[in-house]
Residue frames relative to the residue before (quaternion, step in Angstrom):
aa qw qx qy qz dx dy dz
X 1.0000 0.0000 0.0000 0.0000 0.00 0.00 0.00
X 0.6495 0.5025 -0.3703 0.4342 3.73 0.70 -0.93
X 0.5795 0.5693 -0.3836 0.4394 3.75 1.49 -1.36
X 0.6803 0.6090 -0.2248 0.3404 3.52 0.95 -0.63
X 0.7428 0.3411 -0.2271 0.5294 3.28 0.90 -1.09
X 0.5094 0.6185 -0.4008 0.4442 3.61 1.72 -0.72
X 0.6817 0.5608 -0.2260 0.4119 3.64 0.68 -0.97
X 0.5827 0.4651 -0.3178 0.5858 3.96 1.16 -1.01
X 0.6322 0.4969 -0.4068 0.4335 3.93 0.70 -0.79
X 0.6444 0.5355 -0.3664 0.4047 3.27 0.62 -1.30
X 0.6909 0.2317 -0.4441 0.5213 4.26 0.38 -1.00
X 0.5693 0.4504 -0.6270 0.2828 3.68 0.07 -0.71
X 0.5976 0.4078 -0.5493 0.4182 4.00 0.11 -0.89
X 0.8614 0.3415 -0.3095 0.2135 3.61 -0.18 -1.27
X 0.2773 0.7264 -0.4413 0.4480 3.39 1.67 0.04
X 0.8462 0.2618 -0.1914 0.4228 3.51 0.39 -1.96
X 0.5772 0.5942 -0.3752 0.4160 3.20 1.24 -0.26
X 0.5757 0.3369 -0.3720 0.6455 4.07 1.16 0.03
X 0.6555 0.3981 -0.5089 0.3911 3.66 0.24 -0.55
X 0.6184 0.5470 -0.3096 0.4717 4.33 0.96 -1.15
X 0.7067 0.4437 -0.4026 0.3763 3.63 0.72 -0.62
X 0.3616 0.8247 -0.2971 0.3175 3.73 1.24 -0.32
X 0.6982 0.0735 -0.0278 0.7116 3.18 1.13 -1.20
X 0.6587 0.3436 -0.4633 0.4831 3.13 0.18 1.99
X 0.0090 -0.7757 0.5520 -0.3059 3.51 0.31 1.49
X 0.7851 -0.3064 0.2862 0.4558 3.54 -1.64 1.47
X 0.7969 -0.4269 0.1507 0.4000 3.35 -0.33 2.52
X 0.4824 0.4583 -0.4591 0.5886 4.47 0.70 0.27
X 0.3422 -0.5048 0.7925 -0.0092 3.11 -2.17 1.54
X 0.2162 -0.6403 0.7252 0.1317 3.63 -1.19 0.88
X 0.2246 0.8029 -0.5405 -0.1130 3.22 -0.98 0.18
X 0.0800 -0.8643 0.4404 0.2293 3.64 -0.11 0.34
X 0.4911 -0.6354 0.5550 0.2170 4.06 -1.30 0.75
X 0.0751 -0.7056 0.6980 -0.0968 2.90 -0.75 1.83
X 0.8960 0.2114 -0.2128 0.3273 3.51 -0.36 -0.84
X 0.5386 -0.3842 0.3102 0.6827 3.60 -0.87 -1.12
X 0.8740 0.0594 0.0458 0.4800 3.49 -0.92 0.48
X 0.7912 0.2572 -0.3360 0.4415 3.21 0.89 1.58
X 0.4037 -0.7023 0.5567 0.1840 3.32 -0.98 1.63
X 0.5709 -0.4423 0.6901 -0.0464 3.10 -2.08 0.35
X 0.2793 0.7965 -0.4082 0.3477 3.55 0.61 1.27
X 0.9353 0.0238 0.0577 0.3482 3.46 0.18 1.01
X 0.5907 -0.5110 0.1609 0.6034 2.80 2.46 -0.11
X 0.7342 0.4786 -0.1359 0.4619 2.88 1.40 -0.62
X 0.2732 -0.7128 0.4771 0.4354 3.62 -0.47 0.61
X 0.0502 0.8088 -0.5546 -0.1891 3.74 -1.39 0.23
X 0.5957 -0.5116 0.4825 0.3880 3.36 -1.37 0.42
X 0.6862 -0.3494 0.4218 0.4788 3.29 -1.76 -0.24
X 0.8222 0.3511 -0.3329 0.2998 3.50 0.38 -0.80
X 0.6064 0.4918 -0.4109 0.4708 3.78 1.31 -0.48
X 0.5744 0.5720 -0.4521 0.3721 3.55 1.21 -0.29
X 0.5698 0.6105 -0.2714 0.4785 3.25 0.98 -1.45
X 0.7105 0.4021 -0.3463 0.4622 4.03 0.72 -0.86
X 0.6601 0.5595 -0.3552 0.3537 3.60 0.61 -1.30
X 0.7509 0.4715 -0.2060 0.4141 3.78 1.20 -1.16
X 0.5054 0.6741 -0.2472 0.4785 3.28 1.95 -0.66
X 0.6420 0.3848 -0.2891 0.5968 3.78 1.38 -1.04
X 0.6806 0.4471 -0.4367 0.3823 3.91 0.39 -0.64
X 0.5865 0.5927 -0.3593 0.4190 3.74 1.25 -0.42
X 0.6342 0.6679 -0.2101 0.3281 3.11 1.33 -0.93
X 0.6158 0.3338 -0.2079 0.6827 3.26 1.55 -1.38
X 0.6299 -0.7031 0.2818 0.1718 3.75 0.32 0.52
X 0.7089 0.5726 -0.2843 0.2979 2.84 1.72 0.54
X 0.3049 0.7799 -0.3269 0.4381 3.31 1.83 0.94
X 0.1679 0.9310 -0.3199 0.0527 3.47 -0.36 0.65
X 0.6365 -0.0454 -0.0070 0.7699 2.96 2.17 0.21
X 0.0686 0.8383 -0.5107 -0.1782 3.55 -1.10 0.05
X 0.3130 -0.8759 0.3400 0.1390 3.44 -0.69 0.88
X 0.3641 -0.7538 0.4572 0.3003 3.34 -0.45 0.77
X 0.2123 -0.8180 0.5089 0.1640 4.00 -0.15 1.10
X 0.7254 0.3297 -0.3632 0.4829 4.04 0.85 0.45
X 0.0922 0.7841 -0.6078 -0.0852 3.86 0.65 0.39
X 0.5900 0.4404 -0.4192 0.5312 4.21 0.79 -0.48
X 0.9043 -0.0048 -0.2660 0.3340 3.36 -0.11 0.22
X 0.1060 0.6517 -0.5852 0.4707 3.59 1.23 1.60
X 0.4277 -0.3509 0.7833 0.2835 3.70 -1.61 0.49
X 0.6102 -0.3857 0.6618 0.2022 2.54 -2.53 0.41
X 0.5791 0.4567 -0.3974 0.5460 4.11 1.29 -0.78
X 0.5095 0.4711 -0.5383 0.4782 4.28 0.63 -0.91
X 0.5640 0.6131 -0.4903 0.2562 4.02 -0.12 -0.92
X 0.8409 0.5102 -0.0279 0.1784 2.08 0.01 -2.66
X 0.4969 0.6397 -0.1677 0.5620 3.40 2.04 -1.22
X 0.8681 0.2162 -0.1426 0.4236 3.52 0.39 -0.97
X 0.4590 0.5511 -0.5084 0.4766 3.63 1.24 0.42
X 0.6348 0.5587 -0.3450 0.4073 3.59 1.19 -1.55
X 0.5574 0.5222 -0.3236 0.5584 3.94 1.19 -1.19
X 0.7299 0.4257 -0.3003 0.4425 3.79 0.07 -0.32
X 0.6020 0.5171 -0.2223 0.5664 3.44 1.00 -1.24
X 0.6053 0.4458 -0.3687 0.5467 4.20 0.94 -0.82
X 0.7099 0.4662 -0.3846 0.3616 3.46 0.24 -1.22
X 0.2730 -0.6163 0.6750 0.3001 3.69 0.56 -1.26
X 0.7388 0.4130 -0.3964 0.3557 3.10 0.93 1.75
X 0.6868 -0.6203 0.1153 0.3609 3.36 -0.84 0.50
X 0.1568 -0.8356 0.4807 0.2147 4.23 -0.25 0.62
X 0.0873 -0.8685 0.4695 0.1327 3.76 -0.23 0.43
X 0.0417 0.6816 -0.6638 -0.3051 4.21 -0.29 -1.27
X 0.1866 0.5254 -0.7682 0.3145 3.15 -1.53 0.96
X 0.8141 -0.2309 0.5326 0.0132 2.52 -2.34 -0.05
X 0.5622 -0.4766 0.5270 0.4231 3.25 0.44 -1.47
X 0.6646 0.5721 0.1124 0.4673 2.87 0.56 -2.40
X 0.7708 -0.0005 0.0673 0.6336 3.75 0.33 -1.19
X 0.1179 -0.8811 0.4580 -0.0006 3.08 -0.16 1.30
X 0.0703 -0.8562 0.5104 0.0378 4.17 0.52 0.67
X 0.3007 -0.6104 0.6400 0.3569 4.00 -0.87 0.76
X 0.5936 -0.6465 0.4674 0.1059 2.79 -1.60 1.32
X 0.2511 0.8637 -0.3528 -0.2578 3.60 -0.63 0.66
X 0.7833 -0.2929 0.1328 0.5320 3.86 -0.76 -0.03
């Protein structure tokens, strides 16, 4: 029984661990604006400030370099303005696109 329940943990992790790596792509955060004043990052909705932390630790281990906002048509003008300033703190690059076509983001 324990092999069992030890084994279901094990795909759930790597499930969330392929579903979390999605919105992380060659050193780019994806994030996408759902609420007021909050992004979609990893499954998880986050304010400005858990966003600002989650992207702050991936900078840290060194593997953050820009982050892109993947709904700019249906972002607010306040989703922007939030995530240019978060980019503009880090001392990195913010873009909106796709993935594929990748456009600096502006205010």
């Amino acid at each position: 029984m324990k092999r069992i329940l030890l084994a279901l943990f094990a795909t759930f992790g790597l499930a969330f661990a392929a579903y979390a790596a999605k919105d992380f792509k060659d050193g780019n955060a994806y994030v996408k604006a759902v609420d007021t004043e909050q992004f979609l990052f990893q499954g998880n909705p986050l304010g400005k400030n858990m966003l600002l932390g989650s992207l702050q630790e991936l900078k840290d281990d060194g593997k953050l370099t820009g982050v892109v906002l993947r709904n700019p048509d249906k972002a607010s003008a306040q989703h922007k303005h939030l995530l240019k300033v978060i980019a503009d703190y880090l001392q990195i690059q913010a873009y909106s696109g796709d993935g594929k076509n990748l456009q600096p983001l502006t205010e």
